[in-house]
Predicted model as a PDB file, atoms N, CA, C, CB and O in Angstrom, pLDDT in the B-factor column:
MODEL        1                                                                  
ATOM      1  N   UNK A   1     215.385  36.948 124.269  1.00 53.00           N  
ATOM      2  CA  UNK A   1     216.143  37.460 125.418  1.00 53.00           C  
ATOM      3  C   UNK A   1     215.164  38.097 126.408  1.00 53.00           C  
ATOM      4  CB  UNK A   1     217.234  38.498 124.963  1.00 53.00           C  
ATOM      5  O   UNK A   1     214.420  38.977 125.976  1.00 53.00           O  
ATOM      6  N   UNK A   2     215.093  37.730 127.718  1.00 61.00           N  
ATOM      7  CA  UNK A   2     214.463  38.443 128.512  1.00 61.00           C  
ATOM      8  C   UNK A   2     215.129  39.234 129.444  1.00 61.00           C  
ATOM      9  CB  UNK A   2     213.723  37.769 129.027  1.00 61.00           C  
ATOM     10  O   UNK A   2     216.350  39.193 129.600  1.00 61.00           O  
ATOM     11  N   UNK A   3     214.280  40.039 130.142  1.00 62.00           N  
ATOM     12  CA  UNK A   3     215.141  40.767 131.070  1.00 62.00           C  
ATOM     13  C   UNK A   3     215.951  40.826 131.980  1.00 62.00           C  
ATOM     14  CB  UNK A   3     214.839  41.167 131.417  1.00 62.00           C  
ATOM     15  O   UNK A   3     216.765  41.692 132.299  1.00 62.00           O  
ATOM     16  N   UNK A   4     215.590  39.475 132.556  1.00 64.00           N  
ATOM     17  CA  UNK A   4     216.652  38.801 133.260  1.00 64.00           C  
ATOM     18  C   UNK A   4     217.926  38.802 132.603  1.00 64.00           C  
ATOM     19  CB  UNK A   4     216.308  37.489 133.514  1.00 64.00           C  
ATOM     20  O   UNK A   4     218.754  39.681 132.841  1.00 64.00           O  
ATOM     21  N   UNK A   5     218.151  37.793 131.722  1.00 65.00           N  
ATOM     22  CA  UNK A   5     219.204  38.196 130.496  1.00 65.00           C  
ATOM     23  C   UNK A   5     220.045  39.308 130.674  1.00 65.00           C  
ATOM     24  CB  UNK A   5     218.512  38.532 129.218  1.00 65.00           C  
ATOM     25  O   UNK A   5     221.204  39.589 130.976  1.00 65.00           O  
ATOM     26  N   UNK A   6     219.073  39.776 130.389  1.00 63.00           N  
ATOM     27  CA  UNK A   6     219.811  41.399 129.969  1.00 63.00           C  
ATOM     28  C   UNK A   6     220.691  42.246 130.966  1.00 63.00           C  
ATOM     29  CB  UNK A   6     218.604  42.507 129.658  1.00 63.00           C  
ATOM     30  O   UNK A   6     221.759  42.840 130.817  1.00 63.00           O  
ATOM     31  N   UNK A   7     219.913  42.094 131.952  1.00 60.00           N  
ATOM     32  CA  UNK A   7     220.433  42.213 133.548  1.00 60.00           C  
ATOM     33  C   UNK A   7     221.633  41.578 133.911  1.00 60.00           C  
ATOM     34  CB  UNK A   7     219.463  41.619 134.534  1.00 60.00           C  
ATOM     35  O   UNK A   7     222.386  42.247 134.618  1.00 60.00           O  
ATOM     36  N   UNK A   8     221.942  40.598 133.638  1.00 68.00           N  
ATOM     37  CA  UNK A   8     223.113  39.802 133.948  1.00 68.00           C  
ATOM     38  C   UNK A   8     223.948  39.946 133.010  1.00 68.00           C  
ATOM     39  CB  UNK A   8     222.918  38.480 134.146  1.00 68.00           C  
ATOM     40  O   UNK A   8     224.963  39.397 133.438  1.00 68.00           O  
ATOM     41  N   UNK A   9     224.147  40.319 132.055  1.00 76.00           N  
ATOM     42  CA  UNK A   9     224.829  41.096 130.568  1.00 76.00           C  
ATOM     43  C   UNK A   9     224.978  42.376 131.161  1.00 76.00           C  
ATOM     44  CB  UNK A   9     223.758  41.209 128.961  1.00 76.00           C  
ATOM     45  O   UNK A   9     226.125  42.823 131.175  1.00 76.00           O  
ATOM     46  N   UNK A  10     224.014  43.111 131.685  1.00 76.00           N  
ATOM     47  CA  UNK A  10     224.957  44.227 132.038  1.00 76.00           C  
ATOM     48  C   UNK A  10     224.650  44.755 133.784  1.00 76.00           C  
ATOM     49  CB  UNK A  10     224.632  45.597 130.805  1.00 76.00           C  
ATOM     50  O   UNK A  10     223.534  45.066 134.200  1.00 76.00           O  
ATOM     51  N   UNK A  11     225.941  44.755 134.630  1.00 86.00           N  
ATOM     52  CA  UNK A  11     226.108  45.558 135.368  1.00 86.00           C  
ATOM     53  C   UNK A  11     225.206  46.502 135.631  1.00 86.00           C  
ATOM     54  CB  UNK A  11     226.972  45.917 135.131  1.00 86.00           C  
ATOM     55  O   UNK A  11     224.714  47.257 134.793  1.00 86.00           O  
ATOM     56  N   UNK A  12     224.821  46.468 137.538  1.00 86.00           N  
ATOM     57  CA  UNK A  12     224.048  47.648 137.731  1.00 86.00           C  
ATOM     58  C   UNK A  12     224.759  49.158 137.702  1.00 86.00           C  
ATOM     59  CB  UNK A  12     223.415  47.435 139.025  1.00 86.00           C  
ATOM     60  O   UNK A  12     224.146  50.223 137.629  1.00 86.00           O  
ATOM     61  N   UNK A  13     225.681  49.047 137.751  1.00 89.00           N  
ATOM     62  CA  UNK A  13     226.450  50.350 137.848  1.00 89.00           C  
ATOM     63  C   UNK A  13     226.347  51.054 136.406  1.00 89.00           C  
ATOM     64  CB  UNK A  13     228.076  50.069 138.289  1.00 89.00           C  
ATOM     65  O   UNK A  13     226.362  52.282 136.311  1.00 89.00           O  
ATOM     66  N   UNK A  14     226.210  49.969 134.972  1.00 91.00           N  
ATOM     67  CA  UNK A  14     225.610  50.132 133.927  1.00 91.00           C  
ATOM     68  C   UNK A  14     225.241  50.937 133.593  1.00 91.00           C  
ATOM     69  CB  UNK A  14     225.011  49.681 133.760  1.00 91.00           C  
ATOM     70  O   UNK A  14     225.462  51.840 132.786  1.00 91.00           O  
ATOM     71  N   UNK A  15     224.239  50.455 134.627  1.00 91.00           N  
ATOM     72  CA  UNK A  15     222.412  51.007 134.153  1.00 91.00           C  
ATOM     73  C   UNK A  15     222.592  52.291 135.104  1.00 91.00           C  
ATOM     74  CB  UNK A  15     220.616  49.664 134.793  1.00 91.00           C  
ATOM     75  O   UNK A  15     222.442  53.283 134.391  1.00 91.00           O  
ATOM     76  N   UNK A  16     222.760  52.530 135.959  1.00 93.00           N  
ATOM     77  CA  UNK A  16     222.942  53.815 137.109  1.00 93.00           C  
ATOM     78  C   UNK A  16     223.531  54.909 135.514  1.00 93.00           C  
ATOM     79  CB  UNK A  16     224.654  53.389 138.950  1.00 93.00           C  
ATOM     80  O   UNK A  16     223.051  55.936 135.035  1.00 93.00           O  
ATOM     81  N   UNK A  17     224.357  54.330 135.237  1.00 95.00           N  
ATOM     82  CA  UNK A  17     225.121  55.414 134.374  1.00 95.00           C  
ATOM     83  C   UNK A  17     224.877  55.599 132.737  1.00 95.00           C  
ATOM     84  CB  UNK A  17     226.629  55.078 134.533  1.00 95.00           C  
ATOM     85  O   UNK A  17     225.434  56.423 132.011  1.00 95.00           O  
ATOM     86  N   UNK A  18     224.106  54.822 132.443  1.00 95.00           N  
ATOM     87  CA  UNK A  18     222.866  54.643 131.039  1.00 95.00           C  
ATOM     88  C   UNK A  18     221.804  55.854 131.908  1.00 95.00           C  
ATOM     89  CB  UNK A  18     221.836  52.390 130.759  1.00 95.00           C  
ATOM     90  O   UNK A  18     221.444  56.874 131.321  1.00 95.00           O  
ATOM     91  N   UNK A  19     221.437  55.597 133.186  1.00 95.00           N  
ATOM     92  CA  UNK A  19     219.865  56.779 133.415  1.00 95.00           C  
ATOM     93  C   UNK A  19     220.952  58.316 133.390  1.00 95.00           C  
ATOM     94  CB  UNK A  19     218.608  56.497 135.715  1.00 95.00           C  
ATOM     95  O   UNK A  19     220.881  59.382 132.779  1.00 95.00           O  
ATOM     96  N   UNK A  20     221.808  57.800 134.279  1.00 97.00           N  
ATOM     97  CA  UNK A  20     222.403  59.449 134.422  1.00 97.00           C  
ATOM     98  C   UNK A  20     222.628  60.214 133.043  1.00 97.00           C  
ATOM     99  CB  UNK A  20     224.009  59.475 135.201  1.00 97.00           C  
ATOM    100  O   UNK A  20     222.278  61.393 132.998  1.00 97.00           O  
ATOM    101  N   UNK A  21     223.178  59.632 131.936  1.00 98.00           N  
ATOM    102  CA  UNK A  21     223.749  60.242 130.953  1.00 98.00           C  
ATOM    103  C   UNK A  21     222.349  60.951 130.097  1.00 98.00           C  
ATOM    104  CB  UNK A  21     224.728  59.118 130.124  1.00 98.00           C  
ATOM    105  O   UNK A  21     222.460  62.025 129.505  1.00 98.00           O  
ATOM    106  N   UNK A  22     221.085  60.191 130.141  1.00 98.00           N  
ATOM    107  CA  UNK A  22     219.787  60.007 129.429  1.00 98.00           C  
ATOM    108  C   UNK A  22     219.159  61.378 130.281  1.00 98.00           C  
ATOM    109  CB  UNK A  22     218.911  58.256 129.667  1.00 98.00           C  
ATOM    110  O   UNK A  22     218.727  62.291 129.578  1.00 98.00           O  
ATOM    111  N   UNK A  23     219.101  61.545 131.870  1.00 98.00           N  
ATOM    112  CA  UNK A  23     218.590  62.535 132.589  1.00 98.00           C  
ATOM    113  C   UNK A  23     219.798  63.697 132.107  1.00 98.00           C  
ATOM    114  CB  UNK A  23     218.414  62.106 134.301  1.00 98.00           C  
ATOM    115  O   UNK A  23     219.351  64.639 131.453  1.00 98.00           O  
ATOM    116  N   UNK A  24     220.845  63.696 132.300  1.00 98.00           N  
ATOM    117  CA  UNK A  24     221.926  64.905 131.778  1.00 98.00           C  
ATOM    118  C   UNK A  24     221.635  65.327 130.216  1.00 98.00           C  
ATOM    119  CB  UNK A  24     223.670  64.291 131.855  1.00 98.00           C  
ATOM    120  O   UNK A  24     221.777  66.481 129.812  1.00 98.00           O  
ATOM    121  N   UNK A  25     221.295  64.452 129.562  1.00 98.00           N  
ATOM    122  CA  UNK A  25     221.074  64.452 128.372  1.00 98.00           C  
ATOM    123  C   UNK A  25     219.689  65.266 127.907  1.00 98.00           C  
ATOM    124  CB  UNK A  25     221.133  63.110 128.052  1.00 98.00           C  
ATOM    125  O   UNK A  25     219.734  65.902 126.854  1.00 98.00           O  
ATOM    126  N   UNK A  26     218.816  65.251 128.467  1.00 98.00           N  
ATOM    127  CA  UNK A  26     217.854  65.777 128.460  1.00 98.00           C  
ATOM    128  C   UNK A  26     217.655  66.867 128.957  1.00 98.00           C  
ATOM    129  CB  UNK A  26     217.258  65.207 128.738  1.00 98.00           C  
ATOM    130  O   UNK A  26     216.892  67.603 128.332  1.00 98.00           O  
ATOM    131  N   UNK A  27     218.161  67.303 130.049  1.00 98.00           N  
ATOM    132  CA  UNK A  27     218.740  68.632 130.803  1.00 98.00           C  
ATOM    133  C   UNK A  27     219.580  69.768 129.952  1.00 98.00           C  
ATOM    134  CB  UNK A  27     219.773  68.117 131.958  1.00 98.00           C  
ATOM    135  O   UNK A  27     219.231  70.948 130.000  1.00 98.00           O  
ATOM    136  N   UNK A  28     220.935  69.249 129.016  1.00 98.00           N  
ATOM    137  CA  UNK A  28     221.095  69.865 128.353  1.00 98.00           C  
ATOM    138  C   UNK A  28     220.176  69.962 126.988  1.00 98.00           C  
ATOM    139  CB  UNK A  28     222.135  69.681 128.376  1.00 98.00           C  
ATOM    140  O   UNK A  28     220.133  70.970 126.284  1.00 98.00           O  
ATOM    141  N   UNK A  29     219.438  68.727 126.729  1.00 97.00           N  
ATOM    142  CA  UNK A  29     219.052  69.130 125.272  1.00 97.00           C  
ATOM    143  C   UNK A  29     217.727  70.201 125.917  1.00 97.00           C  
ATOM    144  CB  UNK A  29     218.489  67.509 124.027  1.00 97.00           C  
ATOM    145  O   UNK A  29     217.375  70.805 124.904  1.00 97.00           O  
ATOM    146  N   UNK A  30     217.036  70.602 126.839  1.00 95.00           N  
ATOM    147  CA  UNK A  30     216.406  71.517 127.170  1.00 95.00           C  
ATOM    148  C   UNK A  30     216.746  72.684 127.475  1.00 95.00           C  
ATOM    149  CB  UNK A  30     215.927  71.229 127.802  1.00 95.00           C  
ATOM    150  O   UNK A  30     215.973  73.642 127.484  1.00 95.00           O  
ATOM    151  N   UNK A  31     218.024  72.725 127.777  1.00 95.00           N  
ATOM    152  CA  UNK A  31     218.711  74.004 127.797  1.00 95.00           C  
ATOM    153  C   UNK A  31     218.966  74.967 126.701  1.00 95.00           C  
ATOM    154  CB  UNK A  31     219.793  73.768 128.205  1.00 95.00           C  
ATOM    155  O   UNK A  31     218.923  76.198 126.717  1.00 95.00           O  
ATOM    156  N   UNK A  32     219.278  74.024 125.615  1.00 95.00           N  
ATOM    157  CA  UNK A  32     219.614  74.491 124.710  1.00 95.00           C  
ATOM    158  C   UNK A  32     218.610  75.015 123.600  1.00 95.00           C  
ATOM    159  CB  UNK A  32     220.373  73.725 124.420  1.00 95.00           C  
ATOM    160  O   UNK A  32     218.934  75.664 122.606  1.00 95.00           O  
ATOM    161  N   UNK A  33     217.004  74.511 124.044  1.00 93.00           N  
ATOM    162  CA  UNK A  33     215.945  74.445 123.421  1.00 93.00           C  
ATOM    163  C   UNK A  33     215.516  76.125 124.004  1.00 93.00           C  
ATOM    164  CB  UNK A  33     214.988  72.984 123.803  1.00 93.00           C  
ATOM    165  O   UNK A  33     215.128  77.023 123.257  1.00 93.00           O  
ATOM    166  N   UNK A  34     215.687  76.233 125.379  1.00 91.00           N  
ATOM    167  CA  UNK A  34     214.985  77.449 126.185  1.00 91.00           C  
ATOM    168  C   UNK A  34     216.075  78.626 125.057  1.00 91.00           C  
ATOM    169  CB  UNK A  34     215.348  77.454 128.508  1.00 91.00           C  
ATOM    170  O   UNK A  34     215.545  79.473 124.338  1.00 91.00           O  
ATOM    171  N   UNK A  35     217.200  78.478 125.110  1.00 92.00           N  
ATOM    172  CA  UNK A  35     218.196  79.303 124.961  1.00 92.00           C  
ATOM    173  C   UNK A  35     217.391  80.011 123.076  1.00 92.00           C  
ATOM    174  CB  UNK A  35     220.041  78.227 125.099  1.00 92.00           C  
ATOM    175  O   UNK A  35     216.968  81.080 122.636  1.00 92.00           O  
ATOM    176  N   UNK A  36     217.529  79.048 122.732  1.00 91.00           N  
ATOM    177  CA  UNK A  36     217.173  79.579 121.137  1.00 91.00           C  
ATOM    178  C   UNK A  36     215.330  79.971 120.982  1.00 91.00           C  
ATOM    179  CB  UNK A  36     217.650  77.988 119.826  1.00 91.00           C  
ATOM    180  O   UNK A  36     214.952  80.892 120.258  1.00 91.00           O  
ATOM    181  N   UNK A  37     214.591  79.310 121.594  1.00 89.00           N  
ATOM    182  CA  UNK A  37     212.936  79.811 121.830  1.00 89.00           C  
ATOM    183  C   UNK A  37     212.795  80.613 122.642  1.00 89.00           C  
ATOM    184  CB  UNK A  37     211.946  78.898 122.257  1.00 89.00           C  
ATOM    185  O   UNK A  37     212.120  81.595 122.332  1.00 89.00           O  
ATOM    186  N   UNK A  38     213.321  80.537 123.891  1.00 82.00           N  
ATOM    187  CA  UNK A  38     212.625  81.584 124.503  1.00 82.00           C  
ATOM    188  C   UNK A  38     213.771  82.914 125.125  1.00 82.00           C  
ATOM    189  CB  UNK A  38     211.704  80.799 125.752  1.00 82.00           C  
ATOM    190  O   UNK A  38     213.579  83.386 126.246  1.00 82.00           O  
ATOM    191  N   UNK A  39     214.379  83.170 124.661  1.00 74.00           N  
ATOM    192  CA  UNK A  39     215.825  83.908 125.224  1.00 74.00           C  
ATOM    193  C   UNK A  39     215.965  84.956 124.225  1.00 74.00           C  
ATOM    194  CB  UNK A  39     217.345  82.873 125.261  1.00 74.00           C  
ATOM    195  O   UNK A  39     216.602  85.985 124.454  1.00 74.00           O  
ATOM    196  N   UNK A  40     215.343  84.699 123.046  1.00 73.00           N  
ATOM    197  CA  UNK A  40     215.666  85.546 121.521  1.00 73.00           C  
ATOM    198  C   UNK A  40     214.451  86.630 121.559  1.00 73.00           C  
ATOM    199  CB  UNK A  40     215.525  84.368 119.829  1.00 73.00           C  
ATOM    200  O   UNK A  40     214.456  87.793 121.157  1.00 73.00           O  
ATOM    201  N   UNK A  41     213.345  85.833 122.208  1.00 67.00           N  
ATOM    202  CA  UNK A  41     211.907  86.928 122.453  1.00 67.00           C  
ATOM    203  C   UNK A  41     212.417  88.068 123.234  1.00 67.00           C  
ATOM    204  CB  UNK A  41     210.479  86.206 123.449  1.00 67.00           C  
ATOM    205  O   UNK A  41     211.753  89.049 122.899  1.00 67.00           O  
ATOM    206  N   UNK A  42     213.060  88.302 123.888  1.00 59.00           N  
ATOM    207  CA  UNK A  42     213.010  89.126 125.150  1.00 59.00           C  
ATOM    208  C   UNK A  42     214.066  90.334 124.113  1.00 59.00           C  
ATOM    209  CB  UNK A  42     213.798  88.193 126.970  1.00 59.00           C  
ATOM    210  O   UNK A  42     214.447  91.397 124.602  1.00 59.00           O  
TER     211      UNK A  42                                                      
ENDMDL                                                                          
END                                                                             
């Protein structure tokens, strides 16, 4: 399967909303990282 493929299997609106969830996703899993490391020092 190449990427082409893959592309035509899925929708760009897809992929817009595969990055968003991955960038949100990472936003909270860093939030939640600051909250318990560095929030408990103080």
């Amino acid at each position: 399967m190449t990427g082409k493929d893959l592309e035509e299997k899925l929708p760009r609106a897809m992929w817009v909303r595969l990055f968003i969830y991955v960038v949100v996703g990472h936003i909270l899993a860093a939030f939640i990282y600051f909250l318990f490391e560095v929030a408990p020092k103080k």
